[in-house]
N, C-alpha and C positions, 0 to 999 in steps of 0.2 A: 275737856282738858285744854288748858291754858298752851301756846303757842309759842315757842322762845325765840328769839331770833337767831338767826345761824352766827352773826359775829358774836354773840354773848355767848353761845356755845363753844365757836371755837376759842373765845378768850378763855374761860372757866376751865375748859381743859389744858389750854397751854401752863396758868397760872397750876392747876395740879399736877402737871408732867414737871415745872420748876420746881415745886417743893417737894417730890420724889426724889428726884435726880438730883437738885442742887448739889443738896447733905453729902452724898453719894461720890458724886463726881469731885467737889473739891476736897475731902479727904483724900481720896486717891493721888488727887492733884499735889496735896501738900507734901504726903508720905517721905522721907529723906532717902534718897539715892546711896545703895551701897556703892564702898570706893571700887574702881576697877583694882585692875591687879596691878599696873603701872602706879594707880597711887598710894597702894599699900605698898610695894618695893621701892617707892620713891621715901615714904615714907621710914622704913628701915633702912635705906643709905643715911637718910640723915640722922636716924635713931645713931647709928652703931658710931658718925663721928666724921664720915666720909666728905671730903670736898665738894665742890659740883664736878669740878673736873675728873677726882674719883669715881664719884658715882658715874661720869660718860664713859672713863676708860671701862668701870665694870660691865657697863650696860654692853662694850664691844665686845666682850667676851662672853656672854650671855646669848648675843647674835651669833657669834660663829659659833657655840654649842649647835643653836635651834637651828644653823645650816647643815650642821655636821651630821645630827639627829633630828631629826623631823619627829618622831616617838615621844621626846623629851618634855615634860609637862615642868613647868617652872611651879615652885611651891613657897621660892622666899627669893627675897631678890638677888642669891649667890648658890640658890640649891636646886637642883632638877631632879624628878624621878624618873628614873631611865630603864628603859626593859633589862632587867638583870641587877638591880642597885640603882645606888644616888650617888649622884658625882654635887659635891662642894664647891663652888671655886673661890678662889683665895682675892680678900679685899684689896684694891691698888693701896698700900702702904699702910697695910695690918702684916703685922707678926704672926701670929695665929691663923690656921684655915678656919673659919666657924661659919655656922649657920645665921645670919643677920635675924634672923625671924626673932 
């Protein structure tokens, strides 16, 4: 039996460990990031018509819910689910209480 040398071996295998893995790895690599939930409710401030300055006052009112209730799961950028119902809050300079989502 013919004798290989160790660098040829360990090249052969590095080269088939890269074309296993390459495919592999930069797919994953590529995959698109879902948006957090900050840019999905960033994203409905500016759907629904909001300022920037609106969407800051809303975002302050948002924060003192999630102080107020710690329980409170944010589901659109003006609605929380809260142990016992959902509370709404109403847009800086909307007429209407509504759900932004």
């Amino acid at each position: 039996m013919k004798r290989v040398p160790f660098r040829r071996t360990a090249g052969l295998m590095a080269a088939a460990a890269a074309l296993i893995a390459g495919p592999t790895l930069s797919a994953h690599a590529m995959a698109p990031a879902a948006p957090t939930g900050q840019q999905t409710y960033a994203a409905q401030t500016r759907a629904a018509g909001l300022t920037d300055e609106q969407a800051g006052e809303l975002q302050r009112q948002v924060d003192a819910v999630r102080a107020q209730e710690p329980r409170a799961r944010q589901t659109s950028a003006n609605t929380f689910d809260i142990p016992g119902g959902t509370v709404t809050l109403p847009a800086p300079g909307q007429s209407e209480t509504r759900d932004l989502a």
